[in-house]
C-alpha positions in Angstrom: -57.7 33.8 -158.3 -57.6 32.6 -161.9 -55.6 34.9 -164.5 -57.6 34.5 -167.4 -60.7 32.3 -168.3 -63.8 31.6 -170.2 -66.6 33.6 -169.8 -70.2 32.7 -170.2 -73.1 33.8 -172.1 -75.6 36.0 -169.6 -78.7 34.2 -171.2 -78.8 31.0 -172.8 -81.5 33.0 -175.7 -80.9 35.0 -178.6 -83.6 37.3 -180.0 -84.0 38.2 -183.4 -87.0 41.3 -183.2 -90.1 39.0 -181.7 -88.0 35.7 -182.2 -86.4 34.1 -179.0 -83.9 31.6 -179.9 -83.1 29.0 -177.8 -79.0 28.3 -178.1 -79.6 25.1 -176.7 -81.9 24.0 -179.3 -79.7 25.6 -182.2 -76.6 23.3 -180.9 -78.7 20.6 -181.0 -80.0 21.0 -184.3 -75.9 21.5 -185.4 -75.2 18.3 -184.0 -77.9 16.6 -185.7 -76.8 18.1 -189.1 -73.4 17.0 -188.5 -74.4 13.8 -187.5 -76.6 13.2 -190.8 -73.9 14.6 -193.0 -71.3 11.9 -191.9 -73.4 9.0 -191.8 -74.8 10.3 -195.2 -71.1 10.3 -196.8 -69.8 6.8 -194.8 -73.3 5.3 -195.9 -72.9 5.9 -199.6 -69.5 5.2 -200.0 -71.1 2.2 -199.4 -73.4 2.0 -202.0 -76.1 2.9 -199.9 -78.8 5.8 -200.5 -78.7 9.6 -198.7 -82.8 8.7 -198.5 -82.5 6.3 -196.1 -79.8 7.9 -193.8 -82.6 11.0 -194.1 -85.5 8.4 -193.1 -83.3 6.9 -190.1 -82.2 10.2 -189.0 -86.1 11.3 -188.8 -87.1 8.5 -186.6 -83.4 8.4 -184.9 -83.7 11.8 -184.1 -87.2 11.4 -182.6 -86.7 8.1 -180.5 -83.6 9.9 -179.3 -85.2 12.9 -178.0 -87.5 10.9 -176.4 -85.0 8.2 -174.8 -83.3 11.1 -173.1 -85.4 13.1 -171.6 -87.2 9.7 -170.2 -83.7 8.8 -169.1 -83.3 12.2 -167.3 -87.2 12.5 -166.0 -86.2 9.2 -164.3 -82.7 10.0 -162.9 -83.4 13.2 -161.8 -87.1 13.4 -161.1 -86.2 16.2 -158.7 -85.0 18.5 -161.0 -88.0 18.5 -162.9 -90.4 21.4 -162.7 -93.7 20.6 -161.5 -96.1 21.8 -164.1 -98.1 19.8 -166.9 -94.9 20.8 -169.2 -92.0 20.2 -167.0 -91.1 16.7 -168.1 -91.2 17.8 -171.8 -88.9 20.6 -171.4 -86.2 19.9 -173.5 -85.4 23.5 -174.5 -84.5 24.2 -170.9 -81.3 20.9 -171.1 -81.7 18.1 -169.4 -81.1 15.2 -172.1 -79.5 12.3 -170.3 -77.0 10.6 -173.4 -77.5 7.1 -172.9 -81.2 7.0 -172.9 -80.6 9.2 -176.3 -78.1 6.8 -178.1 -80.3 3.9 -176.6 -83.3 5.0 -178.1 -82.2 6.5 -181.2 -80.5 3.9 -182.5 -83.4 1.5 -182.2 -85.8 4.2 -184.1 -82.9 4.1 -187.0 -82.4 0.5 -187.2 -86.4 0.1 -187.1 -85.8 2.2 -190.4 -82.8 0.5 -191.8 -84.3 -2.9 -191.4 -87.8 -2.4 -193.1 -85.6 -1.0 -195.8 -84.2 -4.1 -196.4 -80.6 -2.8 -195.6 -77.9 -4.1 -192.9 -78.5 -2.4 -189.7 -75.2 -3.8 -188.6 -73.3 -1.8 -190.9 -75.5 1.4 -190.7 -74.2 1.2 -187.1 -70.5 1.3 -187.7 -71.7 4.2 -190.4 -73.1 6.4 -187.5 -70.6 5.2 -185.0 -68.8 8.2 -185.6 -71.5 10.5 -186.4 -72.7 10.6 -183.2 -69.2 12.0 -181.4 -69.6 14.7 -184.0 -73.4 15.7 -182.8 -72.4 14.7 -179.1 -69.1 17.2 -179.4 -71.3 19.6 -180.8 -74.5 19.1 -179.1 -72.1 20.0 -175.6 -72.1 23.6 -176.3 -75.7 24.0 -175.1 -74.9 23.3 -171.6 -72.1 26.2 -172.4 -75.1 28.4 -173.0 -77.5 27.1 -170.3 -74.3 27.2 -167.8 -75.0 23.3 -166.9 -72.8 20.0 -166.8 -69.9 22.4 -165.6 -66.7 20.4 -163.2 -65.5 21.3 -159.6 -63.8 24.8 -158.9 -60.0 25.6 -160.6 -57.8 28.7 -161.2 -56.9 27.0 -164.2 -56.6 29.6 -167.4 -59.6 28.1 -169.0 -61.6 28.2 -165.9 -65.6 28.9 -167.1 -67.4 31.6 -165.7 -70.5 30.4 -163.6 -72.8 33.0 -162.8 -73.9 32.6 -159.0 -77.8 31.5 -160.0 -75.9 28.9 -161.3 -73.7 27.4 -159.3 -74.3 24.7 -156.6 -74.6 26.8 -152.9 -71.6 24.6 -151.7 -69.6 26.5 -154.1 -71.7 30.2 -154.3 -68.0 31.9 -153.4 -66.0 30.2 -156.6 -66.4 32.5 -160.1 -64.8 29.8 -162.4 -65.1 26.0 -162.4 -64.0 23.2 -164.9 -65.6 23.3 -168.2 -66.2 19.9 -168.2 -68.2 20.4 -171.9 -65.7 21.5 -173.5 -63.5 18.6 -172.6 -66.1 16.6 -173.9 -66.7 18.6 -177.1 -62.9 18.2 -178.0 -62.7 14.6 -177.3 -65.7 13.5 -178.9 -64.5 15.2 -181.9 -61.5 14.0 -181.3 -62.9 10.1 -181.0 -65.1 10.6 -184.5 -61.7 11.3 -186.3 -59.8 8.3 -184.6 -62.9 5.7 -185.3 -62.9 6.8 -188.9 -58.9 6.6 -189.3 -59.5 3.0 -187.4 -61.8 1.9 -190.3 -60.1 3.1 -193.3 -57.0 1.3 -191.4 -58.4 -1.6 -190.5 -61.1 -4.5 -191.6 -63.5 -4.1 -188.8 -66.5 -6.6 -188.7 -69.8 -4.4 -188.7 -71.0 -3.0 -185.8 -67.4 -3.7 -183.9 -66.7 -0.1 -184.8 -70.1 0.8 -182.9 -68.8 -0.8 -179.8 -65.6 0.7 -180.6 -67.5 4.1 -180.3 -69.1 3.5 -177.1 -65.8 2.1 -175.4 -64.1 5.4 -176.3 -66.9 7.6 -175.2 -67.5 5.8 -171.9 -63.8 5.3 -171.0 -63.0 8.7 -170.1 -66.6 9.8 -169.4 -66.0 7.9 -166.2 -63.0 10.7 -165.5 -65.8 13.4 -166.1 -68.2 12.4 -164.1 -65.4 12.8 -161.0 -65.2 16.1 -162.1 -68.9 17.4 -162.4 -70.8 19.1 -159.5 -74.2 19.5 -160.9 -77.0 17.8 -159.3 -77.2 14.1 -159.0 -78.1 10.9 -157.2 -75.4 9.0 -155.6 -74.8 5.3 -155.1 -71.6 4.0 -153.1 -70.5 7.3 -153.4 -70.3 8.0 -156.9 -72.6 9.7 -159.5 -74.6 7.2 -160.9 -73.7 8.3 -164.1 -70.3 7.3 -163.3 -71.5 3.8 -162.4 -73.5 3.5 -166.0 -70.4 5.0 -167.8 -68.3 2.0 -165.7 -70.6 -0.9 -166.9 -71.2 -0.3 -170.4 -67.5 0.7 -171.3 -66.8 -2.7 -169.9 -69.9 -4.3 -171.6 -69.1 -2.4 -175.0 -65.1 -3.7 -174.2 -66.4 -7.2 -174.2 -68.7 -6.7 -177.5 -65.5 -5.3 -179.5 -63.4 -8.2 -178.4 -66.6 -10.9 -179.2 -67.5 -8.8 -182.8 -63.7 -8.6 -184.0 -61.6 -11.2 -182.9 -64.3 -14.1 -181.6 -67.0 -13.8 -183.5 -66.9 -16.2 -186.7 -65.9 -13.9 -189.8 -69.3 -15.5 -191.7 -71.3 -13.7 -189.1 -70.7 -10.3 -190.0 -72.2 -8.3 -193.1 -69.5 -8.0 -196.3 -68.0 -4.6 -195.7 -69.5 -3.4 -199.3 -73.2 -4.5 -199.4 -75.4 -2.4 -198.1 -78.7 -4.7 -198.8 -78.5 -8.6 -196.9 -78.8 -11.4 -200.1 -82.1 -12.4 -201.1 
């Protein structure tokens, strides 16, 4: 039996009078500040604009949601609920991250490049930003009680209420709270890739592959740990199988970008706008 641990909320809603608030919603919309606010100070450090990082956040943002519930709808078709709505239902989790990142960044850079501005180096810009609205964004499955790990006594154990928990596993109270691993380390990983690129000349979007290396890397380890509903292939989550090919993928493109790649390839590190 654990001795202490980390209780979790009895509804994943607040209300305000009338008003139903979805937490998982709010933590989104947190992440997505964060996320803007980042890319809005690396960007015009720059010289770049705060109205284009709004106009590639709007479109971002939208491709994104869009990208990851596809991603999930296709993954985990059996988890959806069979109504007219049930593929739609973001509100109720079920956002799978790579279709998000996928998608997203392709409705930014759609942005960036009518704009006439480098989408290569709006892509190290963001590269960070998005660990901060990932490590954030994670506290929704907190309140839905979702994405949790296998059973522990550990201190920090999470509390999993039994409609929650997979029937395998209907006797065990506290499990491993696999988002708030995440949460710390993506925060964690937004600090580091800025600290990289004040250290460091890094060719635009090196840093980007940089960022999805990190992120990848010891998602692998999670995905050993979770116990939440998913197809398997050779055994292992197939999340753990995309995790395993793009960190090697994005390993390959950080190698090719910074060290291989001829320097007159890459964007100058203070122009925001290609020459005319």
């Amino acid at each position: 039996m654990a001795l202490a641990s980390i209780p979790s909320p009895s509804s994943g809603n607040a209300h305000l009078g009338p008003l139903t608030i979805h937490m998982y919603g709010v933590m989104l919309l947190l992440g997505i500040a964060g996320a803007i606010a980042v890319t809005g100070i690396r960007w015009t450090r720059r010289g770049g604009d705060w109205d284009l990082v709004f106009q590639a956040a709007v479109w971002g943002v939208a491709f994104g949601v869009v990208g990851a519930r596809a991603y999930h709808d296709v993954t985990s078709w059996d988890e959806v609920r069979h109504t007219w709505w049930g593929p739609f239902a973001v509100w109720q989790g079920g956002l799978g991250i790579w279709g998000g990142i996928a998608f997203g960044v392709l409705g930014g850079a759609l942005v960036v490049r009518r704009a006439g501005a480098s989408v290569l180096l709006m892509m190290d810009c963001v590269a960070p930003a998005l660990l901060v609205a990932q490590g954030i964004g994670r506290w929704g499955n907190y309140w839905n009680q979702e994405l949790f790990g296998k059973p522990t006594s550990l201190p920090w154990g999470l509390e999993i209420d039994q409609d929650h928990r997979p029937d395998r596993y209907f006797d065990r109270t506290t499990f491993q709270p696999t988002f708030l691993y995440e949460s710390i380390l993506d925060l964690v990983g937004a600090a580091l890739l800025i600290l990289v690129a004040r250290r460091f000349r890094i060719r635009p979007p090196a840093l980007f592959a940089l960022y999805v290396a990190y992120y990848t890397f010891w998602r692998i380890f999670e995905e050993l740990l979770r116990v939440d509903p998913s197809h398997h292939f050779l055994g292992q989550r197939i999340n753990f199988w995309v995790a395993l090919l793009v960190c090697l993928a994005s390993v390959a493109a950080f190698v090719w970008l910074q060290f291989v790649r001829r320097p007159a390839a890459a964007p100058s590190q203070g122009r925001v706008r290609p020459q005319s």
